[in-house]
C-alpha positions as CSV (number, residue, x, y, z in Angstrom):
1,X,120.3,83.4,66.7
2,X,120.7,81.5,69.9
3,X,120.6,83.7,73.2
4,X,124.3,83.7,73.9
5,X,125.3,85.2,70.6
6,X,122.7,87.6,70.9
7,X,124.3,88.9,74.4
8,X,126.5,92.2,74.5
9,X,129.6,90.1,75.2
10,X,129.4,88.8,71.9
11,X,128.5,91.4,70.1
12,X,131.5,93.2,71.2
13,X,133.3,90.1,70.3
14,X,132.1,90.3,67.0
15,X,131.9,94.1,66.2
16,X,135.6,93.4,67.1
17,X,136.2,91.0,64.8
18,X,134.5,92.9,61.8
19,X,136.8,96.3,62.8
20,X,140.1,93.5,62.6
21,X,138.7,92.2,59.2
22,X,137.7,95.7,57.9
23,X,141.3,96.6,59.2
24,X,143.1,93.9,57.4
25,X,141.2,94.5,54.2
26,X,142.4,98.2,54.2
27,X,145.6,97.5,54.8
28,X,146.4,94.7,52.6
29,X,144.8,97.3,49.6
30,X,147.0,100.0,50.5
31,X,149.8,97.2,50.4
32,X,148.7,96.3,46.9
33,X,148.3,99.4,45.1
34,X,152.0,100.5,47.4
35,X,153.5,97.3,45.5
36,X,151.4,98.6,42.1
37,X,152.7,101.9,41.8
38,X,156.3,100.8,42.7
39,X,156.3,97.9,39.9
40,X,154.7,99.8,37.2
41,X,155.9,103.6,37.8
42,X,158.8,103.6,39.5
43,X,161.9,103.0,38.8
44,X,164.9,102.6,41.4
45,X,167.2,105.3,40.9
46,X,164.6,108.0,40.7
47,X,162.1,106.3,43.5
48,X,160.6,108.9,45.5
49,X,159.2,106.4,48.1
50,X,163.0,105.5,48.8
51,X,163.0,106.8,52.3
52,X,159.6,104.8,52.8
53,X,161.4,101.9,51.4
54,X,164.3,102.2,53.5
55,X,162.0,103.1,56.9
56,X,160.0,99.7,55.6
57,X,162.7,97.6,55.3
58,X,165.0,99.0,59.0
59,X,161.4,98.1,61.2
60,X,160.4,94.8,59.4
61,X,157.3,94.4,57.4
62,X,155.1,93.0,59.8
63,X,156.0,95.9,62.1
64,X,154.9,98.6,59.0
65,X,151.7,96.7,58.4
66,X,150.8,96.8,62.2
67,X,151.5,100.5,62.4
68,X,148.7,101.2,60.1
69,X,146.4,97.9,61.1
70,X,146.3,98.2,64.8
71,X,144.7,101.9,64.7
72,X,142.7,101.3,61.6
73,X,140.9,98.5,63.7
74,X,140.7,101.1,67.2
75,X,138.8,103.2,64.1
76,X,136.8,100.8,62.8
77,X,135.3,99.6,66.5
78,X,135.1,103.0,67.1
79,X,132.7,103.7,64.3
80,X,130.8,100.3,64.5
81,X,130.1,101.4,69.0
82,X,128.2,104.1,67.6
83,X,124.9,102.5,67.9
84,X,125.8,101.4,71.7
85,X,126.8,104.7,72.8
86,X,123.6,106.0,71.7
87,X,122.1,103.3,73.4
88,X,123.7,104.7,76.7
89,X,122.5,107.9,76.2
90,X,118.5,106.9,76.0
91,X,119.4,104.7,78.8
92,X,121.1,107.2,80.9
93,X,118.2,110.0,79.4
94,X,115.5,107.7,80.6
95,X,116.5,107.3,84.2
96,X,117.4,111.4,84.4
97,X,113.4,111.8,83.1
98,X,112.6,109.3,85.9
99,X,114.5,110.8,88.8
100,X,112.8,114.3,87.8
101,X,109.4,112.2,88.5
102,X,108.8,112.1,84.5
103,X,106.8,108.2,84.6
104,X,105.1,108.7,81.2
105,X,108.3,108.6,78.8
106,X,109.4,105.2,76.9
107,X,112.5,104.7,75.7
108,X,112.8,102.0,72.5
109,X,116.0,100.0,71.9
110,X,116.1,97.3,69.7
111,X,119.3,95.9,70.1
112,X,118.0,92.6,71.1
113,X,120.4,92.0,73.6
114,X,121.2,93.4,77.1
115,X,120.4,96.9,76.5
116,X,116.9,96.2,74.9
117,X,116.4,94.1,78.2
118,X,117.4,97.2,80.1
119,X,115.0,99.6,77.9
120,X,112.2,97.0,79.1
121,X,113.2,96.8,82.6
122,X,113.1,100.7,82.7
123,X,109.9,101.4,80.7
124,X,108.5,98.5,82.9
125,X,109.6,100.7,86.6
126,X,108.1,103.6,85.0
127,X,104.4,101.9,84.1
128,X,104.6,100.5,87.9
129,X,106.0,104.0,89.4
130,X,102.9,105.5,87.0
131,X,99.9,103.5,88.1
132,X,101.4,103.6,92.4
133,X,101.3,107.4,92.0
134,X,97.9,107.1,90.3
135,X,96.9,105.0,93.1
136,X,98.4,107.0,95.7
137,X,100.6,104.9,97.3
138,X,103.5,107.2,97.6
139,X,100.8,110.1,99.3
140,X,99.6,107.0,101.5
141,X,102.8,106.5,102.7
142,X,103.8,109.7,103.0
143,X,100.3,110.6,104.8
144,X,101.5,108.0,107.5
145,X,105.0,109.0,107.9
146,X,103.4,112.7,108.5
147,X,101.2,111.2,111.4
148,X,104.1,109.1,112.6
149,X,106.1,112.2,112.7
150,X,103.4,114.3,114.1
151,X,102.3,111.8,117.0
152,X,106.3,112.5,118.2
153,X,106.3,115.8,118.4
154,X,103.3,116.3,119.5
155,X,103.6,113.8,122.6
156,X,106.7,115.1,123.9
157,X,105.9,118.7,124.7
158,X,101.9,117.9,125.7
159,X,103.6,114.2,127.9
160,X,105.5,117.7,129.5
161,X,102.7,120.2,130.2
162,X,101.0,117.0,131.8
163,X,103.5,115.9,133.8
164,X,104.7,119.7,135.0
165,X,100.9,120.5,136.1
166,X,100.1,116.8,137.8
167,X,102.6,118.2,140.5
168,X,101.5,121.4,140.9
169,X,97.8,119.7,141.2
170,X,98.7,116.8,143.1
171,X,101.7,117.5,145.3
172,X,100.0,119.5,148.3
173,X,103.9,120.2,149.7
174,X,104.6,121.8,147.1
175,X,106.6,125.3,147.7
176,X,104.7,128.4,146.0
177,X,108.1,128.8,144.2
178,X,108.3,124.8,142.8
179,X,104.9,125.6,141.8
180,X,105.4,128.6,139.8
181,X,108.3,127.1,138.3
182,X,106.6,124.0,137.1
183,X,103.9,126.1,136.1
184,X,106.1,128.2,133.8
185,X,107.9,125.3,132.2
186,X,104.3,123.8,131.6
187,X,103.5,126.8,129.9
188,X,106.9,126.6,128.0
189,X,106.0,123.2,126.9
190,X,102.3,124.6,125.8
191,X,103.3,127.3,124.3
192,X,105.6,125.1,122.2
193,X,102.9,122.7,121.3
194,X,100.9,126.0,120.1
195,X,103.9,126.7,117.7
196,X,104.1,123.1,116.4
197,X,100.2,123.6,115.8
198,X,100.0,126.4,113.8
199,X,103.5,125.4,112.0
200,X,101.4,122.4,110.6
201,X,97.9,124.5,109.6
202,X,100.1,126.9,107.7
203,X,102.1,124.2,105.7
204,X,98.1,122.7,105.3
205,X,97.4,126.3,103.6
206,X,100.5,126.3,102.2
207,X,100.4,122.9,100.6
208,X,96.6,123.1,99.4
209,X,96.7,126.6,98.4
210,X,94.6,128.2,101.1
211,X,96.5,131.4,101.0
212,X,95.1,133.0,97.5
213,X,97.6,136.6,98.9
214,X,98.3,138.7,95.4
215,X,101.9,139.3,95.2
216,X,102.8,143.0,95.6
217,X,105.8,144.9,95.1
218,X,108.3,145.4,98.1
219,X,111.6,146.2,98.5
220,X,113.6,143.5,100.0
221,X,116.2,145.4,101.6
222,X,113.9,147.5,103.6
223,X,112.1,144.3,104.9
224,X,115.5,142.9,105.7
225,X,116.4,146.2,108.2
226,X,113.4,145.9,109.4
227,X,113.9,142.6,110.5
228,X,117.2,143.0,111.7
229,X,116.2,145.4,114.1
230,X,113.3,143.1,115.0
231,X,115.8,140.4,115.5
232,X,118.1,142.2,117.6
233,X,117.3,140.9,121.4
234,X,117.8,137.1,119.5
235,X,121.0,137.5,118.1
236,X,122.2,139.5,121.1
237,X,121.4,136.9,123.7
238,X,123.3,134.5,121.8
239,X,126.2,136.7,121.8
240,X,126.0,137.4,117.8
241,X,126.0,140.4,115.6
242,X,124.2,141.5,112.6
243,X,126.1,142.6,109.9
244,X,123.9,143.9,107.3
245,X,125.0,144.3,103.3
246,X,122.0,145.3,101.5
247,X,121.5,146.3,98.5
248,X,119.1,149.6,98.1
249,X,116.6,149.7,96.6
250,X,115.8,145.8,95.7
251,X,112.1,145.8,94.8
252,X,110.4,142.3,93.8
253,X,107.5,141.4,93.5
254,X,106.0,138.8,96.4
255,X,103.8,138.7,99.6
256,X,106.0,140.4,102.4
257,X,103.8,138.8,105.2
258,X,105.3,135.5,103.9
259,X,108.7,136.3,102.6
260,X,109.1,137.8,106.5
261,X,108.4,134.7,107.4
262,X,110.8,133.1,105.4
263,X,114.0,135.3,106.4
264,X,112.8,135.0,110.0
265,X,113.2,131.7,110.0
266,X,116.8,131.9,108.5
267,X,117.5,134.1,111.1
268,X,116.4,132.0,114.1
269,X,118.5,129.3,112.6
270,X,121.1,131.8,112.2
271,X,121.2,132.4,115.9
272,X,120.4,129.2,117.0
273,X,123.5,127.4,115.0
274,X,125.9,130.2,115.1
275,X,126.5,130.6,119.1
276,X,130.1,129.9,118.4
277,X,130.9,132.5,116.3
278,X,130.6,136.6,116.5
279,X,128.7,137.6,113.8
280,X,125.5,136.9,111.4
281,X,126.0,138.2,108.0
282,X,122.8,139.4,106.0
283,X,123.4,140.1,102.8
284,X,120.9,141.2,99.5
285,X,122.3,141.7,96.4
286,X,121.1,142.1,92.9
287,X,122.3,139.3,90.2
288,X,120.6,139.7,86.8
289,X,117.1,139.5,87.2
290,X,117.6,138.0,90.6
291,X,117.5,139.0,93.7
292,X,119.6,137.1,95.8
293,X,119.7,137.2,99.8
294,X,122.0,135.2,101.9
295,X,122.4,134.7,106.0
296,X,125.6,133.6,107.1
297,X,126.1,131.8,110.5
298,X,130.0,131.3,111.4
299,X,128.9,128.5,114.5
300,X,128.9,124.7,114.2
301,X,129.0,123.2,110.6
302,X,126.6,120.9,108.8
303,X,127.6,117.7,107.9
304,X,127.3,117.0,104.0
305,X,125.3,113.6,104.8
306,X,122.7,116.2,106.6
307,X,122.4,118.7,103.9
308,X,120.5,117.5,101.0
309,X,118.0,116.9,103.6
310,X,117.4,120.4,105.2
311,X,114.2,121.4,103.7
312,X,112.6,118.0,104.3
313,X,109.3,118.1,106.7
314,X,110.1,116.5,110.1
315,X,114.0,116.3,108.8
316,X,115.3,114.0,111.7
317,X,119.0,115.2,111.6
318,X,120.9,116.3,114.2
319,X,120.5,119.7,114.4
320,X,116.6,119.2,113.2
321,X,115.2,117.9,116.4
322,X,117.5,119.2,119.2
323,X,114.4,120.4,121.7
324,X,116.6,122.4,123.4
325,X,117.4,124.7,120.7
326,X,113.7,125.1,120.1
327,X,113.7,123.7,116.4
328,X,110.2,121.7,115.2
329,X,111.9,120.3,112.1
330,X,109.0,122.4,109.9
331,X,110.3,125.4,109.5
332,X,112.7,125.3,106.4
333,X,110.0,123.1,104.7
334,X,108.2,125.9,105.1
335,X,110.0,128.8,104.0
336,X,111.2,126.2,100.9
337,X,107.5,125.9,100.1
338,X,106.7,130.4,100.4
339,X,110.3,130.4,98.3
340,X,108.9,128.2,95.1
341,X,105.7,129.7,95.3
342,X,107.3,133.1,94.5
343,X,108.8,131.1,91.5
344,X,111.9,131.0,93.4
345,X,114.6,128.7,94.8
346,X,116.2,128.2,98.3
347,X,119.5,126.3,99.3
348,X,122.2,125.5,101.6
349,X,125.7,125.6,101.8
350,X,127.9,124.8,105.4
351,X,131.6,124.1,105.6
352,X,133.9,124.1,108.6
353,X,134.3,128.2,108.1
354,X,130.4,129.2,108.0
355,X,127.2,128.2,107.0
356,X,125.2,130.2,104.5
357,X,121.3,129.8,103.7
358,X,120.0,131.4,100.0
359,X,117.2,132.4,98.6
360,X,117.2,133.5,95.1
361,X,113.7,135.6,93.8
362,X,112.8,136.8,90.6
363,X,112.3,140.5,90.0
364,X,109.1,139.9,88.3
365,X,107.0,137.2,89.1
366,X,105.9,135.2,85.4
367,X,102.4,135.6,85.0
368,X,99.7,132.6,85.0
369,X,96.5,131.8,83.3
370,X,93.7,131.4,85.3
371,X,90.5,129.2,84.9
372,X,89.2,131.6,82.3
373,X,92.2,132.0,80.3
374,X,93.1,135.1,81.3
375,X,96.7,136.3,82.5
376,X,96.7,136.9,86.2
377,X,99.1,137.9,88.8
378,X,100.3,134.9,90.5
379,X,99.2,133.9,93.7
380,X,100.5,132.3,96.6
């Protein structure tokens, strides 16, 4: 079969072709045994088909017979794209398995046409993707994006804290109250630096598992008062209110040194994005066997292009980076990273009426087998 009738055009072409004949076939027999049955059984002035005669004879026989052959043939082609439609579905299968990072699976097509050349073009991305992640290009690349990254936010604050203290060393007209104010924007700048350090140890621990902390049980609500009260001088600076709507008593089972960590750093972006409106809304509530908290900013919006992108490290957005707000662009990686290692999930949600931030935690925490085999209480 030469390569153009092998191609999905003409295939359709000829599955077409097949559903007209198959079509015609079934219509000219249901013509025939029509024509049988009146000949041989019927007579006219007792015909029971008389009103199908009559119908027959007002629209035209060619307009009858095209009544029954044009959706016979839509039937037909239906039934013969069966084999293509499944074809679709291991395609579209295949690159789902591949987006979730899945590089082992084949799929097998043998059409011998365009879709068994897709099948090959896939399984081929999917061998390449395999043996790079093998390799470690992608952790290569990532590695250098992370020191790319790193070397910027590390240069601004320390170029800063250099800058501020070569005037108070060098500049001997220097007023004692230019020097003390230099000198507490150096430390500002330091002190920043110090934040951005230990930001990037913990997502080191984080990321390697350096923080073995058994989960215990806690109750969620309790943590969140606790931290509402802590948070108070924050949110009232910025002119904001803490509405709380907790649940009580919402135990789970987690590390609260870490969790803390976690809604802390909701808050602060809480307070941070939501100058413009009155009130931050923290909310805990129990859904199944979840439980769900939520802090709600009503300030500036995030844009949908920004969104997916939130709980990136280093996310360079707008509202990532802005150094007067005090934001490293680490933070919700972080708390995205304490979130799935309590087996549980955190997202975003901002329109031009608030912006909420969710975490969603199971009661019970599944357990694990460790290197003996034995069930153990997850760790973090």
């Amino acid at each position: 079969m030469s390569k153009g009738m092998r191609s999905f055009r003409a295939r359709m072409i000829l599955l077409l072709g097949l559903s007209m004949l198959f079509s015609g076939i079934v219509t000219y027999a249901l013509y025939k045994a029509l024509q049988f049955y009146y000949l041989s059984d019927v007579r006219y002035e007792d015909d029971t088909l008389a009103n199908l005669r009559h119908f027959i004879r007002s629209i035209g026989d060619l307009n009858f017979f095209l009544i029954i052959y044009v959706p016979l043939t839509i039937a037909f082609f239906y039934l013969l794209m069966a084999p293509y439609v499944s074809y679709f579905k291991k395609i579209s299968a295949s690159i789902r398995r591949l987006a979730e990072g899945d590089f082992t699976s084949r799929i097998e097509i043998r059409s011998r046409d365009e879709f068994q050349s897709i099948a090959e073009d896939i399984n081929l991305t999917s061998e390449k993707l395999k043996q790079a992640v093998e390799r470690g290009d992608f952790a290569e690349s990532s590695k250098d994006q992370l020191v790319l990254n790193l070397a910027h936010d590390l240069r601004t604050p320390l170029t800063s804290v250099i800058g501020y203290l070569d005037y108070v060393l060098n500049d001997k007209d220097l007023s004692p109250e230019k020097s003390r104010h230099y000198t507490t924007i150096a430390y500002a700048k330091a002190h920043r630096l110090e934040t951005l350090i230990n930001e990037l140890f913990e997502v080191t621990q984080l990321n390697y598992g350096l923080l073995p902390i058994e989960a215990e049980e806690l109750d969620l609500a309790e943590l969140l008062a606790q931290l509402s009260e802590e948070m108070y001088p924050v949110f009232d600076k910025n002119g904001l209110t803490a509405r709380l709507d907790l649940f009580q008593p919402l135990r789970v089972q987690g590390n609260g040194e870490l969790l803390a960590r976690v809604f802390e750093n909701l808050a602060m972006n809480a307070a941070r994005y939501g100058r413009d409106g009155r009130y931050v809304e923290i909310r805990c509530l129990l859904e199944g066997e979840e439980a769900v908290v939520q802090f709600i900013n009503y300030g500036s919006s995030i844009s949908p292009e920004d969104q997916p992108h939130l709980f990136e490290m280093f996310y360079t957005g707008d509202k990532a980076r802005q150094s007067d707000s005090g934001g490293t662009g680490i933070g919700l990686f972080i708390a995205k990273n304490i979130v799935e290692r309590h087996q549980g999930t955190i997202s975003a949600y901002s329109d031009v009426i608030r912006t909420c931030f969710e975490v969603r935690l199971p009661l019970r925490m599944r357990l694990k087998e460790d290197g003996s085999g034995a069930a153990s209480a997850a760790k973090l």
